[in-house]
C-alpha positions in Angstrom: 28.8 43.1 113.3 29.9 46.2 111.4 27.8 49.1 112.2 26.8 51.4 109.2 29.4 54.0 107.9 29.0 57.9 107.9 27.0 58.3 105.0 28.1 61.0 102.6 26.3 64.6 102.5 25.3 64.3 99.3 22.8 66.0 96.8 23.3 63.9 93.9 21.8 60.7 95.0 25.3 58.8 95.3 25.1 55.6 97.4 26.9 54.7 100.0 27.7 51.0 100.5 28.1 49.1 103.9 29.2 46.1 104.1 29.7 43.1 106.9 32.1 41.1 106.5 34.6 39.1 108.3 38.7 39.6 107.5 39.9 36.6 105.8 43.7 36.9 106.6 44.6 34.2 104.1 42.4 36.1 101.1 43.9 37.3 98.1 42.0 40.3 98.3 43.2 43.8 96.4 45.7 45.9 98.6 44.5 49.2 100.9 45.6 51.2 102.7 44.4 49.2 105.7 46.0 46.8 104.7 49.5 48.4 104.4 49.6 49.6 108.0 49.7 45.9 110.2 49.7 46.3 114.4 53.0 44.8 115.9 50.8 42.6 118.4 47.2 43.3 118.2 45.7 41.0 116.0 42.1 41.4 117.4 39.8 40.4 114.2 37.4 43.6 115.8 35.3 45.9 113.4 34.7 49.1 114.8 32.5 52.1 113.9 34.3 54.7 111.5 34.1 57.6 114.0 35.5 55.6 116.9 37.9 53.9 115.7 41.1 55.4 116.2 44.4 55.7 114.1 46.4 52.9 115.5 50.1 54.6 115.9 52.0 51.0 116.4 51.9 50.7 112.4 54.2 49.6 110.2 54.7 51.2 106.1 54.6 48.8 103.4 55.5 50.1 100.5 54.8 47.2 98.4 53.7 49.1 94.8 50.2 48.1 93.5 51.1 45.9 90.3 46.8 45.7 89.3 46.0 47.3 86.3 42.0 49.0 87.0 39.7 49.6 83.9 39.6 53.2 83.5 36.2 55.1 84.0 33.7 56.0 81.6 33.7 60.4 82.8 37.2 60.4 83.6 40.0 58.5 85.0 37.7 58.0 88.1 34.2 57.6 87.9 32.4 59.9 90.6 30.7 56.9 92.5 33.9 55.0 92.3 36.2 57.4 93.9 33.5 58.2 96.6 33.3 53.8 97.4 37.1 54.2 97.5 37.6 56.7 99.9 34.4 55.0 102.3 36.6 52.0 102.1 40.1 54.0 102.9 38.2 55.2 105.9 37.0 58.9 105.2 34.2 60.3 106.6 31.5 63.0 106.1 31.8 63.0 102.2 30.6 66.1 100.3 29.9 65.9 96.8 29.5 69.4 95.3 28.7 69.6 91.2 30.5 72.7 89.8 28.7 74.5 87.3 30.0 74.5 83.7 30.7 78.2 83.0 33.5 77.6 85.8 35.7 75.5 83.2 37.1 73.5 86.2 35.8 70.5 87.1 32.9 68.5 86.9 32.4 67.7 90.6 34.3 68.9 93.9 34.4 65.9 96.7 35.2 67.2 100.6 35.8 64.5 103.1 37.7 64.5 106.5 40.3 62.2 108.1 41.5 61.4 111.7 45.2 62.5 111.1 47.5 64.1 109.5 49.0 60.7 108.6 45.9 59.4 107.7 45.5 62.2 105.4 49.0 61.6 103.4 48.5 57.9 103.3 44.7 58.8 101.6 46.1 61.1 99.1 49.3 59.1 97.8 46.6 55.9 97.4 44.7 57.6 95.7 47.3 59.0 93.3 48.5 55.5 93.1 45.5 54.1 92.6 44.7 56.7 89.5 48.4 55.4 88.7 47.5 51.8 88.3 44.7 52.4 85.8 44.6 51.6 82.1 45.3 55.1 81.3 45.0 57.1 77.8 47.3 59.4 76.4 45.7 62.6 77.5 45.7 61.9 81.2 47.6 63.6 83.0 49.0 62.2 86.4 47.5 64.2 89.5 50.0 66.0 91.9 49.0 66.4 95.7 48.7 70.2 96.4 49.5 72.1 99.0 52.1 72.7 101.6 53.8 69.0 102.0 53.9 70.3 106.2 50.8 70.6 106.5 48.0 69.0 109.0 45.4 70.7 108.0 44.7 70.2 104.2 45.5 68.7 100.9 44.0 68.9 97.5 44.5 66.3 94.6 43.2 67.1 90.6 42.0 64.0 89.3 40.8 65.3 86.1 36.9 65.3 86.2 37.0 65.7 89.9 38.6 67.9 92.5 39.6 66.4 96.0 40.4 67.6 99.0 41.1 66.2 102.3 40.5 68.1 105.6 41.4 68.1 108.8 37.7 68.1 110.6 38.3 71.6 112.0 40.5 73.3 109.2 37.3 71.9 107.3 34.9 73.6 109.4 36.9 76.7 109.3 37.4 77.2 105.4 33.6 76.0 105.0 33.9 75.3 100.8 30.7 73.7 101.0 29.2 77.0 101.7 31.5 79.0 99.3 30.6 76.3 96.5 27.0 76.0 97.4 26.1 79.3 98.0 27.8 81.9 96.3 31.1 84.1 98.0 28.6 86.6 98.4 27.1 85.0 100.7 29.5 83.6 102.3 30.6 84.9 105.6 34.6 84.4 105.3 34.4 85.7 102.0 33.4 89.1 103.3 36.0 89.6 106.2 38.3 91.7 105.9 41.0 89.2 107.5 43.6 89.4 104.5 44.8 85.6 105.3 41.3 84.1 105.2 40.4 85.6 101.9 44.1 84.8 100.1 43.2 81.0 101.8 40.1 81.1 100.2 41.2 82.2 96.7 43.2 79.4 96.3 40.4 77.2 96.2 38.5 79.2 93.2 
């Protein structure tokens, strides 16, 4: 039995689906991350929580390219509720969904979430550009670059438009704390007012 998924820390009243199901191997099911990394022996058909279960290292890349065209959504390339199911099924946890005020000419929402790995984290940000990729696109969009320091293990960001992702290493996450610079104001927020000169250049680049 699948036990329930992380639900995302969210004040907009998103969803958050779980599912049980059993893995069909022979299903002509749409292709995930999942299940581009295969185990070399393993084959256990086991489901296991999304906080315990660990990254399996004995993986193998497939680089197969996604050939499905997806309907575009109705707000932006991605529709919020859509991106948030993706990245519960692509095995993120402890979602954030932050709504950025208009004045701010940015975005229209800010999504948070953490991974297990670095590799984890690089595998969720190039499906997610490919997936954006694969959609029946318009003129105007423009395709979404992966920012930040390709040697990093601590964070990437992706602009997908209407929405601004980033991907966290849990404690890098808990460090930086945009929830509370988003949420709250950098007035209030304690990094904000150190005088530590690589903390506040850090957290400039994510005004």
């Amino acid at each position: 039995m699948l036990e329930e998924k992380n639900k995302p820390k969210d004040s907009m009243g998103l969803k958050s689906r779980t599912e049980e199901s059993v893995i069909d191997e022979t299903a002509n099911i749409p292709q995930s991350i999942a299940e581009r990394y295969s185990p070399f022996e393993d084959r256990r058909r086991v489901i296991r929580d999304v906080i315990e279960e660990q990254w399996d290292p004995q993986t193998e890349v497939d680089e197969r390219p996604e050939t499905i065209l997806y309907e575009r959504g109705k707000t932006g390339v991605f529709d919020l509720q859509e991106l948030v199911d993706l990245l519960e099924e692509e095995r993120a946890y402890d979602i954030c969904v932050i709504k950025i005020p208009k004045q701010y000419e940015y975005a229209d929402y800010m999504t948070i979430v953490s991974v297990r790995s670095s590799k984890h984290m690089f595998a969720l940000a190039t499906f997610v550009r490919k997936r954006f990729k694969s959609k029946k696109l318009k003129d105007t969009d423009i395709l979404p670059r992966i920012e930040g320091n390709k040697d990093s293990k601590d964070w990437i960001a992706i602009d997908l438009g209407n929405i601004i992702l980033h991907i966290f290493n849990p404690d890098f996450r808990e460090a930086v704390d945009l929830e509370t610079l988003w949420t709250v104001g950098p007035q209030y927020d304690d990094l904000c007012n150190r005088k530590d000169s690589d903390i506040v250049e850090l957290l400039n680049m994510f005004q």
